[in-house]
C-alpha positions as CSV (number, residue, x, y, z in Angstrom):
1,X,-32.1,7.9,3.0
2,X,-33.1,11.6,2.5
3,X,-30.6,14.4,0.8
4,X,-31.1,16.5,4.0
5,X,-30.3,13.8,6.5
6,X,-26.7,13.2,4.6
7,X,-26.5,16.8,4.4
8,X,-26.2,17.3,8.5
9,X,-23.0,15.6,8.2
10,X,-21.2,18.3,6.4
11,X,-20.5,21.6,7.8
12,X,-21.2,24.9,5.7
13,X,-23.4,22.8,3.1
14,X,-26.5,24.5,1.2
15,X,-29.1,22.0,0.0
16,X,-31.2,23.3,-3.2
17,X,-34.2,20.5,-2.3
18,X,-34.7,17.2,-1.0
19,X,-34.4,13.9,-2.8
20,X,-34.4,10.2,-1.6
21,X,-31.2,8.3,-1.9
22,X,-30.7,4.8,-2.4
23,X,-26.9,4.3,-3.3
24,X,-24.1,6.6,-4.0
25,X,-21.8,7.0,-7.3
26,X,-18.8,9.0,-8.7
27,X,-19.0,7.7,-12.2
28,X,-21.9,9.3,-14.7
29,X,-21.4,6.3,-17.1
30,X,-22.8,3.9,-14.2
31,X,-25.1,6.4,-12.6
32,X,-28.4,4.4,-11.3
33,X,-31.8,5.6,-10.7
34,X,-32.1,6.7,-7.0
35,X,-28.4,7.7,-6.8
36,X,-26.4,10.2,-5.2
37,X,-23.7,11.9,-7.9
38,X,-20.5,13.3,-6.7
39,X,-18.7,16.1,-8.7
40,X,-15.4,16.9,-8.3
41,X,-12.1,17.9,-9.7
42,X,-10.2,15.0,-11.0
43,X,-6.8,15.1,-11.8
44,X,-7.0,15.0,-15.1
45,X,-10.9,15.9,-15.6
46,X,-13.4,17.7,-13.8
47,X,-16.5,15.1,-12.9
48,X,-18.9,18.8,-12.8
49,X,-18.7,18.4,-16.6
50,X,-20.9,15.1,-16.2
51,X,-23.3,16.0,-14.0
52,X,-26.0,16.2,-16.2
53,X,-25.3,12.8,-17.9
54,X,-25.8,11.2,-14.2
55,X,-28.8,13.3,-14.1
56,X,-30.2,11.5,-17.6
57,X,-28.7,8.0,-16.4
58,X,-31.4,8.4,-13.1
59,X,-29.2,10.4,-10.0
60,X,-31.3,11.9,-8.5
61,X,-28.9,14.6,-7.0
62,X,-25.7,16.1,-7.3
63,X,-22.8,17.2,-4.7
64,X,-21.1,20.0,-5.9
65,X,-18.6,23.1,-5.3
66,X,-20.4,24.8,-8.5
67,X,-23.6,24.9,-10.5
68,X,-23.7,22.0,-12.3
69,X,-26.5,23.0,-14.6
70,X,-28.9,20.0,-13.5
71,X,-32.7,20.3,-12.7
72,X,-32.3,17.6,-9.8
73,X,-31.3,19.0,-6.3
74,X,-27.5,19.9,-5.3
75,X,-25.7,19.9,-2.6
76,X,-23.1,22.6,-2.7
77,X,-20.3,22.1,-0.5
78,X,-16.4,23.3,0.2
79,X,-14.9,20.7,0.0
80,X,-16.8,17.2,-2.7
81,X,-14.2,14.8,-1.9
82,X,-14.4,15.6,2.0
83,X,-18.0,15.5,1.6
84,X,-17.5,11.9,0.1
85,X,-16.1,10.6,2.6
86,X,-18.2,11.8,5.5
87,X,-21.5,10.9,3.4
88,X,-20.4,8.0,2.7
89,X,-19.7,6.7,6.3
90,X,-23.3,8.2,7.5
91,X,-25.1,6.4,4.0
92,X,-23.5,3.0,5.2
93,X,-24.6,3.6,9.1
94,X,-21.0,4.6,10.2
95,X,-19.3,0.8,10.4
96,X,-16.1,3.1,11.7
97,X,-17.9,4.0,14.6
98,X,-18.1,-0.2,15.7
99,X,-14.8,-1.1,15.0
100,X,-11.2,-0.5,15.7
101,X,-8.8,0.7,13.2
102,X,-5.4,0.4,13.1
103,X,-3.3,2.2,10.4
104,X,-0.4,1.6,8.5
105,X,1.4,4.8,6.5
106,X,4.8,4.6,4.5
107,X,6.4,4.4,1.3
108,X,7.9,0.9,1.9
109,X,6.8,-1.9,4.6
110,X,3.1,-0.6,4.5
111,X,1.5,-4.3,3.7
112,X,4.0,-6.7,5.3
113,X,4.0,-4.3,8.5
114,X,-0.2,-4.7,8.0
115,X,0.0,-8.4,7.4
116,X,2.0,-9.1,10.4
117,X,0.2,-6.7,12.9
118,X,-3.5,-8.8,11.8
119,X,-1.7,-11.9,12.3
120,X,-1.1,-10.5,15.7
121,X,-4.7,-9.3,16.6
122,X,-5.9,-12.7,15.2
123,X,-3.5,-14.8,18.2
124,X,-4.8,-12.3,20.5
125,X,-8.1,-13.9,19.8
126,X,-9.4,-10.3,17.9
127,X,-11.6,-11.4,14.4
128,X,-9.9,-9.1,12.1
129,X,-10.1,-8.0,8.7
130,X,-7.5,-5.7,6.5
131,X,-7.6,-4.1,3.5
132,X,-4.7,-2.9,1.5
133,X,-2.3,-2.9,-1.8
134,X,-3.3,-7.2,-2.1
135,X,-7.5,-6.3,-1.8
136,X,-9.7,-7.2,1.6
137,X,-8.9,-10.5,3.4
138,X,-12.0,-11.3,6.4
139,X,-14.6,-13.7,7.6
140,X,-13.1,-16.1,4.8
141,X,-13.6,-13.6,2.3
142,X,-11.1,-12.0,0.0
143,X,-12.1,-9.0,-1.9
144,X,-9.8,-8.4,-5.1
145,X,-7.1,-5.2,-4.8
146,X,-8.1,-2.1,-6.7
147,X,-6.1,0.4,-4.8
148,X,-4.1,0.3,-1.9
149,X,-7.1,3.0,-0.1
150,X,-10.2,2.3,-1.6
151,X,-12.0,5.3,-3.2
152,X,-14.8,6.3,-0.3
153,X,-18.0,4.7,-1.7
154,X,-16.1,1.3,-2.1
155,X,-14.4,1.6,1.0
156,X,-17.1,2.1,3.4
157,X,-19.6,0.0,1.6
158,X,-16.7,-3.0,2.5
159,X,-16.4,-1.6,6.0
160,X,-20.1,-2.2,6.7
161,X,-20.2,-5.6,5.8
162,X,-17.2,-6.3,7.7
163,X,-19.2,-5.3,10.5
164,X,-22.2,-7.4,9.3
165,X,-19.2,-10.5,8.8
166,X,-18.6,-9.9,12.9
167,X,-15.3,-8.2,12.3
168,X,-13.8,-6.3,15.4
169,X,-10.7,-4.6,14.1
170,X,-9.8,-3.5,11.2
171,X,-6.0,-3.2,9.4
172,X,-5.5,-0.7,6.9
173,X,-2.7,0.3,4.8
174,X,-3.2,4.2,4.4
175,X,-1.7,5.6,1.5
176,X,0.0,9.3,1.1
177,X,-2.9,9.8,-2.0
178,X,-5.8,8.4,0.7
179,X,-5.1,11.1,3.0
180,X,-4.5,13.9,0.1
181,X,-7.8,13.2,-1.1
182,X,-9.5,12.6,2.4
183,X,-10.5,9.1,0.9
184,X,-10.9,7.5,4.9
185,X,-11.4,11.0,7.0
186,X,-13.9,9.9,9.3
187,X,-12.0,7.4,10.6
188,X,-10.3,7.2,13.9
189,X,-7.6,4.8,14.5
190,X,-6.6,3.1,17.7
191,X,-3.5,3.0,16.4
192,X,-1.0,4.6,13.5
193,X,1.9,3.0,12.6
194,X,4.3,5.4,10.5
195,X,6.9,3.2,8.4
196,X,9.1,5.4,6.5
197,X,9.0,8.4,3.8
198,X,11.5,7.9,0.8
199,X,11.6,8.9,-2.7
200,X,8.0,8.3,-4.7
201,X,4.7,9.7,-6.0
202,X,6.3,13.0,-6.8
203,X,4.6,12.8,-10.1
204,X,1.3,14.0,-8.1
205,X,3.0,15.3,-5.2
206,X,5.0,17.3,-6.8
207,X,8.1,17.1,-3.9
208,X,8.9,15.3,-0.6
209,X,7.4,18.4,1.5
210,X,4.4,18.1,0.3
211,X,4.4,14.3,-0.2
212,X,5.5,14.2,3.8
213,X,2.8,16.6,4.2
214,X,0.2,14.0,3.2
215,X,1.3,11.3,5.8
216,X,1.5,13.9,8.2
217,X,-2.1,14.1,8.4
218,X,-2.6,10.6,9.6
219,X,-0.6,11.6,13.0
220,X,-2.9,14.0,15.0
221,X,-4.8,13.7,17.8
222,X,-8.0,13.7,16.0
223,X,-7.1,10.9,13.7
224,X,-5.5,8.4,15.7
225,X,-5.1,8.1,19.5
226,X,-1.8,6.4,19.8
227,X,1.0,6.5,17.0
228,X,3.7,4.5,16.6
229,X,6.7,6.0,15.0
230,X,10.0,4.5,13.1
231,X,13.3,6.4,15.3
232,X,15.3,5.1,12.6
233,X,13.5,7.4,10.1
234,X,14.1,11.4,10.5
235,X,10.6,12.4,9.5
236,X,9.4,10.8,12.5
237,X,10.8,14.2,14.3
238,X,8.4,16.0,12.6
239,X,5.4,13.4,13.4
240,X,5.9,14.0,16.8
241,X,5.0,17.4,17.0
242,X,1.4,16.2,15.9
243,X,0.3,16.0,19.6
244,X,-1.1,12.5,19.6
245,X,0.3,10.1,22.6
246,X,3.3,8.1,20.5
247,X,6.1,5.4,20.6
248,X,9.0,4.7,18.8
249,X,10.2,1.3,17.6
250,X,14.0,1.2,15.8
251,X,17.0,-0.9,15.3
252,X,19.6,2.0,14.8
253,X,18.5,4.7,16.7
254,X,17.1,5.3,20.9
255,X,14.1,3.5,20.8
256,X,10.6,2.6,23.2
257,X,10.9,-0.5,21.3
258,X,13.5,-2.6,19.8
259,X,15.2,-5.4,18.5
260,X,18.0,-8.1,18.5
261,X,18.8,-10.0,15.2
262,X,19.8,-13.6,16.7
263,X,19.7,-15.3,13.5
264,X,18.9,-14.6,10.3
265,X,18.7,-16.9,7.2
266,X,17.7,-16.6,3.4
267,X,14.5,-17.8,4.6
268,X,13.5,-16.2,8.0
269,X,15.2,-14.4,10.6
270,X,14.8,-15.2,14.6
271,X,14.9,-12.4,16.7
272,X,14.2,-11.0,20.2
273,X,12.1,-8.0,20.4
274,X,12.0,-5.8,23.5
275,X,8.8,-4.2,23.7
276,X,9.2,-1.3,26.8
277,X,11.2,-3.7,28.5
278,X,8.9,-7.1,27.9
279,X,10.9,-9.4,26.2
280,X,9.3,-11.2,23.5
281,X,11.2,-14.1,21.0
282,X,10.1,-14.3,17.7
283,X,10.7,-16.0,14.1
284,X,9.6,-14.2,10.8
285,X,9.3,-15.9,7.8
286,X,10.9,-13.2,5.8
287,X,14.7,-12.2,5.7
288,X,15.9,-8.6,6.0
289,X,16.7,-6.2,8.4
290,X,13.6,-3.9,7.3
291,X,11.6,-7.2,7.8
292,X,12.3,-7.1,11.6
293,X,11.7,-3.6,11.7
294,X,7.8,-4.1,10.0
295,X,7.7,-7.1,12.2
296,X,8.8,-4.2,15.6
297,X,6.0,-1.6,14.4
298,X,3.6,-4.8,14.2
299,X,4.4,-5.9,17.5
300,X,4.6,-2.5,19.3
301,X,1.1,-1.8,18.5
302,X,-0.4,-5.0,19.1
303,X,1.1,-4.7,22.5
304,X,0.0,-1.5,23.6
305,X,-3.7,-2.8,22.6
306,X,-3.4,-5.8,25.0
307,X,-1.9,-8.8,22.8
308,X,0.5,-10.6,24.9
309,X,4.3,-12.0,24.6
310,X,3.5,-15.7,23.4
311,X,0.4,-14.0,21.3
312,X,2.9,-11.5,19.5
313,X,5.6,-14.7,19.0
314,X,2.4,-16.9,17.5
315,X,1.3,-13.9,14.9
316,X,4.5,-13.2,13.7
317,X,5.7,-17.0,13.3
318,X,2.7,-18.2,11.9
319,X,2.2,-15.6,8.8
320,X,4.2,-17.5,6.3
321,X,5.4,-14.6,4.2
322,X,3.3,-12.0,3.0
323,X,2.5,-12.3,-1.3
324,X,5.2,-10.9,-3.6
325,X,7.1,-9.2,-0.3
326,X,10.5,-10.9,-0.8
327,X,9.0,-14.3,-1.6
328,X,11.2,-17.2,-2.1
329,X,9.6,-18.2,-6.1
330,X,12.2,-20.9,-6.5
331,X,15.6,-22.4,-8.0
332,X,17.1,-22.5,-10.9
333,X,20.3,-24.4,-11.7
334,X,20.9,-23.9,-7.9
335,X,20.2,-20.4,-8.0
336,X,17.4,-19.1,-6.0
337,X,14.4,-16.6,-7.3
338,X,13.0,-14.0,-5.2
339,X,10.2,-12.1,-6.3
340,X,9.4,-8.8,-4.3
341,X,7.4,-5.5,-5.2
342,X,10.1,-2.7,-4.3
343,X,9.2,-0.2,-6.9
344,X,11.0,2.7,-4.5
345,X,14.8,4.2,-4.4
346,X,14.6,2.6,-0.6
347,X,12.4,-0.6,-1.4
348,X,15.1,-1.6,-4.0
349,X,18.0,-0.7,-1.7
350,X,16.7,-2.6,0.9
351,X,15.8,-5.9,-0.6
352,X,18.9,-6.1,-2.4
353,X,20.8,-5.4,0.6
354,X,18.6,-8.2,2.4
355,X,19.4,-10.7,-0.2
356,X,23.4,-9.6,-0.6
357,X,23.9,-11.1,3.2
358,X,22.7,-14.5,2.2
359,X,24.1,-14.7,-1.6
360,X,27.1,-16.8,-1.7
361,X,27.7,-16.4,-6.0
362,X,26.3,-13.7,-8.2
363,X,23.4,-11.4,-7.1
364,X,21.1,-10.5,-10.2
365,X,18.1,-8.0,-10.6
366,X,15.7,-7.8,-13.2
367,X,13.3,-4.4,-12.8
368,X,11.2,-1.6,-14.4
369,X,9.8,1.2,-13.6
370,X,5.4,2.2,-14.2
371,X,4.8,4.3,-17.0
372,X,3.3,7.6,-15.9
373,X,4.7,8.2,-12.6
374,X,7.5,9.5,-11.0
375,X,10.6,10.0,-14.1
376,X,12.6,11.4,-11.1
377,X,13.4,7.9,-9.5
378,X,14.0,5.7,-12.5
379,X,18.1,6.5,-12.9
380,X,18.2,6.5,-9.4
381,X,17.0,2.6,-8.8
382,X,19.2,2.2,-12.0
383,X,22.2,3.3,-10.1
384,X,21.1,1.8,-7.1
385,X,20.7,-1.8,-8.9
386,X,24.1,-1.3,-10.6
387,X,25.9,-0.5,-7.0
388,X,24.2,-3.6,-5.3
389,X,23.7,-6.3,-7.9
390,X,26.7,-8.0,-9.7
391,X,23.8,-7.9,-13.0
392,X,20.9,-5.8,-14.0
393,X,18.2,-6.9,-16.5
394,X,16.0,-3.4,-17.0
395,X,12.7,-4.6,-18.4
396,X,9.3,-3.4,-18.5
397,X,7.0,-2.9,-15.6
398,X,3.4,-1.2,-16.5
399,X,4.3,1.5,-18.9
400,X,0.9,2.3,-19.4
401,X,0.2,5.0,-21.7
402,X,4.6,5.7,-22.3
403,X,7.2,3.9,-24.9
404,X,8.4,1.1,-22.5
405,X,12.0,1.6,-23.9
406,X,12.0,5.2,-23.1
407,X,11.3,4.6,-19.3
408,X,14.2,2.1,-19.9
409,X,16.4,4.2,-21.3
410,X,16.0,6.7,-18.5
411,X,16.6,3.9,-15.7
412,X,19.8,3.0,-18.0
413,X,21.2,6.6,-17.8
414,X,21.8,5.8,-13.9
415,X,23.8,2.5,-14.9
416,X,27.3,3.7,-14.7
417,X,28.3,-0.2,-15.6
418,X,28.2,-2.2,-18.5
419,X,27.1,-5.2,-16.1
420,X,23.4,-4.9,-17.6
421,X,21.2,-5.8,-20.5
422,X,18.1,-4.3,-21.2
423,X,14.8,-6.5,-22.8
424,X,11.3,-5.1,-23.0
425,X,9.3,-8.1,-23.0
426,X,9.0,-9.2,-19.1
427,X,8.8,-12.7,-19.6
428,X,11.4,-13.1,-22.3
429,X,13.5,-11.0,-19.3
430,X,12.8,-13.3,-16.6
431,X,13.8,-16.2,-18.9
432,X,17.0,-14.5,-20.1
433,X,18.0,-14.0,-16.2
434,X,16.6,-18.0,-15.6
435,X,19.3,-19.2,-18.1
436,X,22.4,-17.3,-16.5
437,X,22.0,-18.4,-12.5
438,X,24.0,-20.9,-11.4
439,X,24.5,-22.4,-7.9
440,X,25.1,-20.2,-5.1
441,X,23.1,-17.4,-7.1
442,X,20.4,-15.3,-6.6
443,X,17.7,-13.3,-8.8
444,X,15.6,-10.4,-7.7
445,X,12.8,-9.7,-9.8
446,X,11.5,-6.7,-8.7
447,X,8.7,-3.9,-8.6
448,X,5.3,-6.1,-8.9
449,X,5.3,-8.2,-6.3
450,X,1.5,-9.6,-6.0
451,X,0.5,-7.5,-9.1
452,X,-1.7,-10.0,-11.6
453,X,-1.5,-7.4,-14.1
454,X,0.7,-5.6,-16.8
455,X,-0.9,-2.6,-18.1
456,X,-0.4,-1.4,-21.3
457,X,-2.3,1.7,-23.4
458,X,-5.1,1.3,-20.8
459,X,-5.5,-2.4,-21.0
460,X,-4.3,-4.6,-18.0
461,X,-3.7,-7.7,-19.4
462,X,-3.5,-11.1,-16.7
463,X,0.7,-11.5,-16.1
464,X,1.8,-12.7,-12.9
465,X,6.1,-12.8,-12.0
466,X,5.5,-16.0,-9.9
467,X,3.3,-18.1,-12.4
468,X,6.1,-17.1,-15.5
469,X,8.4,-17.6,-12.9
470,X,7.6,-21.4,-12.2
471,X,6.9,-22.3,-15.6
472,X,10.0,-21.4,-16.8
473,X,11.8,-23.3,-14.2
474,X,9.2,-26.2,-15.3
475,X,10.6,-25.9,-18.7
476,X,14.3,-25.0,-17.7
477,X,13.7,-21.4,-18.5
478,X,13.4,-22.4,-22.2
């Protein structure tokens, strides 16, 4: 494909020659002969530094914002990581443009909310694919997680062969950084589901304005053509000044769409939803009231896009939990383990206020906070865990390049309690908290969720909480 052609999609763009392009790339070390080189400003480097490396590696051009000092053509351009994303939807033919998209944007509830709205457009009889925090699922493919938005090269490279696969919709989870860094611009969504904005990612946001900022991007008219929009949450006051036709769905507040908890059950909750006034009964297998409320968002959207009652009631009662999203991971001495990834304030509020309805004896919590992020929130989820839970095991959770007992100590200073005990080693944590349940208990392991990984100084070695988890009940947590 030629430089020039690309170059039409971007507005304000000056092309120093032509050049024929066979793929795209954003890392000099892997630059191939034939490629296209983006440079940009990194958060931590600036890729206009590497330009020429690409150059020697075989690019055979460069999109820029500055002279990059190469003898190859550039593209100069306002904006690289826009440009990105437009070129890289026109270099894979535009897949967006033969699909619909529906998007999911919160801090908490993003993949269980996506999980159960493609259950949903798969009863209505809709192939769909989704791609979020646990990788790609479609056409009996799954495509391993590397961020909860794909970087743009990656993510419309996926989209296309969706398209060749014979998708028809698409689910994505749509993170706050996604929309920052214009990572999925040229999409337009059928539909935008807005879950909720809490306490996280300051660390690169810097604050909740401009953190909110971010998600508010996603709710305009020219991004997305309906929205659908928690009541329960108070930024959705702001989201509906975006101009975009929208709905709410709550349980606490005046909704368009809400529900009735009929039963609810360590295990699954049975509820009736009222979608505008259509009735529709349903059974998740998930407990919590924030379960019911991903479950509402799922079904008010597949609704308003044609799926019917008995198709909503089939989607959500046949997706049989949602990986590391308050997942039943066993019993021990009659005590039962749940694993979930709440890594938030909220998340960790909310699942252990899910599992304290249900927990006849002692609830426990084992949790750690990721190394480089947000410091701000780790004494808060220590208080939070100490308030809810009637025991706390603080432990690591991918300190990455930080001393795993300083983040610990930090989380500690929010434990007003002595009703805690603090062990670095994850596994040896898990099997500490094994040992103490007894019947009628219940154990929280928290933050990773469906992670496979621990990193550590840069490494990410293979750990999984449900694999320990089940051997050490094997072994009787010895």
């Amino acid at each position: 494909m030629k430089l020039s052609e690309l170059a039409k999609e971007l507005q304000n763009a000056r092309c120093t020659g032509e050049a024929e392009i066979t793929g795209l790339c954003i890392d000099s070390r892997v630059a191939g002969r034939g490629e296209l080189f983006f440079a940009f400003r990194g958060t931590h480097v600036d890729s206009h530094d590497f330009a020429q490396e690409a150059e020697a590696r075989g690019a055979v051009a460069i999109v820029c914002e500055r002279d990059t000092g190469v003898t190859c053509p550039q593209l100069f351009v306002e904006d690289v990581r826009e440009a990105m994303s437009r070129i890289a939807a026109a270099f894979y033919a535009h897949p967006e443009r033969e699909m619909k998209f529906f998007g999911v944007t919160g801090t908490n509830g993003k993949t269980t909310t996506a999980y159960l709205l493609r259950s949903i457009l798969l009863a209505h009889g809709v192939r769909t694919g989704i791609i979020g925090t646990l990788g790609a699922e479609y056409a009996n493919r799954r495509v391993a997680p590397v961020l909860t938005t794909p970087d743009p090269v990656f993510l419309f490279s996926l989209l296309a062969d969706m398209r060749e696969s014979g998708v028809e919709a698409v689910v994505m989870e749509v993170s706050a950084h996604a929309l920052a860094l214009k990572k999925e611009l040229p999409i337009v969504y059928e539909g935008a589901i807005f879950t909720n904005l809490t306490q996280d990612h300051l660390d690169f946001f810097g604050d909740m304005q401009a953190y909110g900022e971010a998600k508010r991007a996603l709710f305009c008219r020219q991004r997305c053509r309906r929205a659908f929009l928690n009541a329960d949450d108070p930024f959705t006051a702001t989201l509906k000044k975006g101009g975009m036709p929208y709905e709410t769905y709550g349980l606490e507040e005046p909704a368009d769409d809400f529900a009735v908890i009929e039963r609810e059950g360590m295990l699954g909750t049975r509820m009736l939803l009222n979608l505008n006034d259509e009735l529709v009964e349903a059974e998740i297998a998930l407990t919590g009231r924030h379960n019911v409320l991903n479950a509402l968002a799922a079904a008010a959207a597949a609704r308003a896009f044609g799926a019917r009652a008995e198709e909503i009631a089939l989607g959500i009662g046949s997706l049989k939990g949602v990986d590391g999203r308050l997942e039943y991971a066993g019993s021990m001495n009659g005590g039962a383990v749940f694993v979930d990834f709440a890594h938030t304030p909220d998340g960790l509020k909310k699942s252990l206020s899910a599992l304290r309805e249900h927990c006849r004896g002692r609830l426990f919590v084992l949790f750690g906070c990721g190394g480089n992020r947000d410091r701000a929130k780790r004494p808060v989820m220590g208080e939070i865990a100490s308030t809810l839970a009637d025991f706390c095991i603080v432990t690591s959770d991918n300190p990455r390049y930080e001393d795993p007992c300083s983040i610990m100590a930090e989380i500690e200073a929010g434990i007003p309690s002595k009703n805690y005990v603090a062990i670095e080693e994850r596994e040896r944590a898990i099997a500490y908290a094994l040992q103490h349940l007894q019947a009628g208990d219940i154990l929280l392991v928290a933050g990773k969720g469906g992670e496979r990984t621990q990193e550590i100084m840069g490494i990410k070695y293979a750990y999984d909480d449900k694999t320990v988890i089940t051997s050490l009940i094997g072994k009787g947590s010895h």
